[in-house]
Structures are given as C-alpha cells and as structure tokens.
C-alpha positions in Angstrom: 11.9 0.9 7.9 11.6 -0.4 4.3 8.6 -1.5 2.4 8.6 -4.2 -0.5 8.9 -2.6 -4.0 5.2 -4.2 -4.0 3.9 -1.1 -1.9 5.4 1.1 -4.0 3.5 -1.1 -7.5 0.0 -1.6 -5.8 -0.2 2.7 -5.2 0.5 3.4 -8.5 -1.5 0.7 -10.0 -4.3 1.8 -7.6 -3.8 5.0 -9.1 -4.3 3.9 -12.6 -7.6 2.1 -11.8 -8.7 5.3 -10.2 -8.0 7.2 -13.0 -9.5 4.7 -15.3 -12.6 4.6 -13.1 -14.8 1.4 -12.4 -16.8 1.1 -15.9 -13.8 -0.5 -17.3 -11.5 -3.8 -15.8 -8.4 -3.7 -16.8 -6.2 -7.4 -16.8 -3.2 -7.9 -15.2 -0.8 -8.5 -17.9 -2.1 -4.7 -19.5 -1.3 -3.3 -15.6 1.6 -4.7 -15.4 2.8 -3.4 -18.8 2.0 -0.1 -18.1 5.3 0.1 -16.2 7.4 -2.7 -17.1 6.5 -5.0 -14.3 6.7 -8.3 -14.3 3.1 -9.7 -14.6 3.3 -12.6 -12.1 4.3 -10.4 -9.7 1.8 -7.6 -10.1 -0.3 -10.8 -9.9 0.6 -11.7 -6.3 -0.2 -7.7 -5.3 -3.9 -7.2 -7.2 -4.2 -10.8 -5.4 -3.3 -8.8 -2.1 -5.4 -5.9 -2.9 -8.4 -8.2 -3.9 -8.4 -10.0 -0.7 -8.2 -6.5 1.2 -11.6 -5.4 -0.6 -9.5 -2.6 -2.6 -9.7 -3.9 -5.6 -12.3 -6.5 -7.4 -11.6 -8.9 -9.8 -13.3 -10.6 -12.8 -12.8 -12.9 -15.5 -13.7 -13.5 -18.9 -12.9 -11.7 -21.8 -13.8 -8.5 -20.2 -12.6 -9.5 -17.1 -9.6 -7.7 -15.4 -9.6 -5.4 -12.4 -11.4 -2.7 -10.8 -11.2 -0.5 -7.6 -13.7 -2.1 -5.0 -14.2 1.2 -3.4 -14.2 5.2 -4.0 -10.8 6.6 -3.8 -11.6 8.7 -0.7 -12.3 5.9 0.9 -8.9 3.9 0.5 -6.6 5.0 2.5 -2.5 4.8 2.3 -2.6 2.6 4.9 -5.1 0.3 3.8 -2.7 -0.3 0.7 0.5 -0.8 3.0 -1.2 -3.0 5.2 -3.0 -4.8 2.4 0.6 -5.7 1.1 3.0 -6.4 3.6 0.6 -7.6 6.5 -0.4 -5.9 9.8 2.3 -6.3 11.7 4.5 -4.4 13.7 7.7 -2.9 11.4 9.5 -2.9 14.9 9.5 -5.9 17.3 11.3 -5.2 20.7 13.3 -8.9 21.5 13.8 -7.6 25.2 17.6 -7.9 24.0 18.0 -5.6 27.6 17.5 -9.4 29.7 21.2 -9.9 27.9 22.4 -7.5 29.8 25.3 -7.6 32.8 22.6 -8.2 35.8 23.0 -5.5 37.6 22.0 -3.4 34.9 19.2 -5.9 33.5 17.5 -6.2 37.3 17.0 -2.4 37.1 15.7 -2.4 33.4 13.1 -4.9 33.7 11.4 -2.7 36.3 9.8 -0.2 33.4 8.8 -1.2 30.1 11.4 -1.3 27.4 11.8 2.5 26.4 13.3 1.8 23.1 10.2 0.0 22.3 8.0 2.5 23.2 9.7 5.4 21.4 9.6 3.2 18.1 5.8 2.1 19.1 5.2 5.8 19.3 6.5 7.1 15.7 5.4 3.7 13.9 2.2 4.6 15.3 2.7 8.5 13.7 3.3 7.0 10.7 0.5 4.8 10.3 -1.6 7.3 11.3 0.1 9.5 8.7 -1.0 6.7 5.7 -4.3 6.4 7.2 -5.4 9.9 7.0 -4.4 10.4 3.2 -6.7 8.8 0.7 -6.0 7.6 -2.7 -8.1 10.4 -3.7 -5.6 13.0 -2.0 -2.8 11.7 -3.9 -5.3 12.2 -6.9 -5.8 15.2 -6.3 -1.9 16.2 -6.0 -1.3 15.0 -9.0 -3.5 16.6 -11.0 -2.8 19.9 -9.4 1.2 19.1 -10.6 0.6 17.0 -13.8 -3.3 18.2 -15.0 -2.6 15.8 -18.1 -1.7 12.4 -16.3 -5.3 10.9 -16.0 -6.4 11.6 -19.5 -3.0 10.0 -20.5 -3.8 7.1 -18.2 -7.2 6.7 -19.3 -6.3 6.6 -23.4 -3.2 4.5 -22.5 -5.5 1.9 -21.0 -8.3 2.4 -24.0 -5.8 1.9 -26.9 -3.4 -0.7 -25.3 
C-alpha cells in the first residue's frame, strides 16, 4: 500500500501546530516554508485537515491555522483518513469469476479468501494508526530529539 506524499506533509505539519500550541495561527505559506513545500499544495491538505475537525482555520492578518483538538485526541488514523479518504486500500474485483469454470463454480461457494486476508491486515493496520495519537509521536520525539519543539516554536516566532 502507498499513501500520498500528502499523509506524510499533514503529520508533520500537525506536528508543528502541536508544538506551536493553539495561542498562535500560523498561515499556510509560513507552514509550507517550513519544509520547502509547495504552498498550494499544503493548501489542499490543511483544507483536508480543516474539513476533518483537526485543524481550524482563520483569516485576517492574524489568521492562519491551529489544531482543532488536543494532540491525544487525534489519532494517526484520523490524519490518514482525513487525507486520502475512507476507503478501502484493497478492493477485491472477484477477478476468481474469470476463472476456467470448473474452478470458478467451486470458488464462488466461500467468500473470496484473498480478500479477507487483505481485509484482515488493512484492518491491523488501521487499528495500528488509530491507537497512536499525535501526542505519542510527541512524545517520541522529544524523548529522541528534546530540542525539536523549542526549535519549532522560535522558527515559527521569528519567521
């Protein structure tokens, strides 16, 4: 399975607006610079995590974005899903009807096993993301890097 490079920009920027905490919005464009990204696309991910409820936006001259909730509250999951949708990652097509029939009147008497087996570990998986918080991988981090939130949090400040 592969996720959009947008999973992978909506953690981290989650991550920064965590460690920036929620007295302070931070625009897009200021995000997006953070790690090089381009801004319009960033865009289209806050827009994402905005319409999840994990993030809040405002405008104005203050205006920027925020986290919408506590960090042990948003899960790994939430953040997938908000980005590349609910849906399955593995769709069966019943390919087994294609079969020689002989062999396709036996298989349709069971369900499809090779869609249950990848049911079964996408369902691992998700459960995996959902039972890690934002505020887990927060705490990883500080306990490999103490110095990355202060860094963040000045980064933000001056920039």
């Amino acid at each position: 399975m592969r996720m959009s490079e947008g999973v992978e920009w909506a953690l981290h920027t989650c991550l920064n607006l965590a460690w920036v905490g929620p007295e302070k919005a931070v625009p897009a464009a200021r995000l997006a610079a953070f790690y090089d990204l381009p801004p319009a696309y960033l865009s289209k991910q806050l827009q994402a995590l905005v319409q999840a409820e994990i993030a809040s936006s405002s405008s104005g001259p203050k205006g920027g974005f925020r986290l919408a909730r506590e960090p042990e509250i948003i899960t790994l999951m939430d953040i997938v899903t908000a980005i590349e949708g609910p849906e399955r990652a593995f769709r069966c097509s019943e390919i087994r009807r294609r079969a020689p029939q002989s062999l396709a009147t036996q298989g349709f008497l069971h369900p499809c096993h090779v869609d249950w087996a990848m049911r079964e570990a996408e369902l691992a998986w998700r459960r995996e993301l959902a039972a890690k918080s934002l505020a887990d991988v927060q705490r990883t981090v500080l306990r490999s890097s103490p110095g990355i939130p202060e860094h963040t949090r000045r980064w933000f400040s001056e920039h």
